[in-house]
C-alpha positions, 0 to 999 in steps of 0.5 A: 346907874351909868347916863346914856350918850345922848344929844341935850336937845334931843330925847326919846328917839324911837323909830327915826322920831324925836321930841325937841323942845316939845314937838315931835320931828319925823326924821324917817326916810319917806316910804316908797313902794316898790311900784314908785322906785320903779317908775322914778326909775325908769322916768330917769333913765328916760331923761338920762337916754334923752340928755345923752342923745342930745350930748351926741348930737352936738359933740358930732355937729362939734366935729362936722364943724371941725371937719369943714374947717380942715377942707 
């Protein structure tokens, strides 16, 4: 009977769960719903619009600045 390639430490791994040394470790990715990757979604493409908004802003006072100097 051929052993199994498996970490010492690590046994019975069934569905992202583990025992090591006698405890069980989730190591499962949290579930989200559709409805939460959406709204994660859409509050960061809110946050990106206002961090490029803002980005803009100083890159054009940036070239008025620029601009003042020249004349």
């Amino acid at each position: 009977m051929d052993k199994m390639n498996r970490d010492p430490k690590t046994s019975n791994y069934v569905d992202g769960l583990s025992i090591k040394q006698g405890r069980l470790i989730n190591e499962r990715p949290d579930g989200m719903t559709g409805i939460q990757e959406a709204a994660n979604l859409r509050r960061m493409k809110k946050i990106s619009y206002k961090e490029q908004m803002i980005a803009n802003g100083i890159e054009r006072a940036e070239m008025n600045k620029e601009m003042r100097k020249m004349f």
